[in-house]
Structure formats: structure tokens, C-alpha cells
N, C-alpha and C positions, 0 to 999 in steps of 0.2 A: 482296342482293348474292351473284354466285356465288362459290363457292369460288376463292381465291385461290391458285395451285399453284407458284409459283415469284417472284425477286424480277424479272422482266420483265414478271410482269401484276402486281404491285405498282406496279413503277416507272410503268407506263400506269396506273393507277386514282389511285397519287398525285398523276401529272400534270394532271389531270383535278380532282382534289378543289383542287389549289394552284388551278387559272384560276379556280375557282367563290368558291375562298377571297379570292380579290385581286378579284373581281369584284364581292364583295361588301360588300370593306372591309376585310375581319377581319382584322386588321395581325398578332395573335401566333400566329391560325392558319397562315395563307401562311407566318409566318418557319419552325414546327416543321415544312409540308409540304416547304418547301422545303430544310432543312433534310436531309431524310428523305431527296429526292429524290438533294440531291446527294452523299450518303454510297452510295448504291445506284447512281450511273452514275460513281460512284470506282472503285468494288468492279467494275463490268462494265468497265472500262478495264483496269486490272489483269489479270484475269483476261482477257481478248484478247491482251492488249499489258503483259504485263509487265516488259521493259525501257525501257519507254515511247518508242518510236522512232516514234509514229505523231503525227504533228501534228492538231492539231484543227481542225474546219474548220467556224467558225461560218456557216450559211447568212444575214448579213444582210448589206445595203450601207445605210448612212445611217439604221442605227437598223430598218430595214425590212426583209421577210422578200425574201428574193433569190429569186425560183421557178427561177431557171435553177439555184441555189446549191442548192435544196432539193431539184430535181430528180434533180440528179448525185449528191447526198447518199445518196437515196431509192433510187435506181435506178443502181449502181455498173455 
């Protein structure tokens, strides 16, 4: 694995280790990635938006990834 340099390629290498971790079952692994993950995109929240005035905007409709929703997300 390359060197890890900051908590934005942590947060990408976590995310990645949690799909593989839920993908393959491991129930108390996925809870500590996930876990991990979302203390680290608190901490990026924060640090953008610290009087937190910025609403969230989850890209899914009906459980399902929205592409139009991921798009605008993606590409502001």
C-alpha cells in the first residue's frame, strides 16, 4: 500500500476497505471501518463548514444511487 499522506486518502482507502469488509460478511470489521469513516468526514465537515449552515445532500431516491443527484454532487 502507498503511503497514506493526509485524512482524504485515508478517508478513500477506508471507504474501499468498509465495501470489501460488508462484501464479505465481516460484521465487527465494517462496524470499526465505518465507524472510522464517519468520524473523519465529521472532522472534513467541520473544517469547510464550521457553523454548519450547509445542508447535506444525500445522492439517493428510493434507496438507489440518483446519477443525476451524484452528478451535481460531483461536478458543482
Amino acid at each position: 500500500m502507498d503511503r497514506i499522506t493526509d485524512d482524504y486518502e485515508l478517508a478513500a482507502v477506508v471507504a474501499v476497505r468498509l465495501r470489501d469488509a460488508r462484501a464479505a460478511g465481516d460484521i465487527e470489521h465494517s462496524r470499526r471501518l465505518a465507524a472510522a469513516l464517519h468520524a473523519l468526514t465529521e472532522r472534513f465537515v467541520h473544517e469547510v463548514d464550521p457553523a454548519g449552515t450547509t445542508a447535506a445532500l444525500l445522492p439517493h431516491m428510493n434507496e438507489q444511487l440518483d446519477p443525476v443527484a451524484v452528478a451535481r454532487l460531483l461536478n458543482p
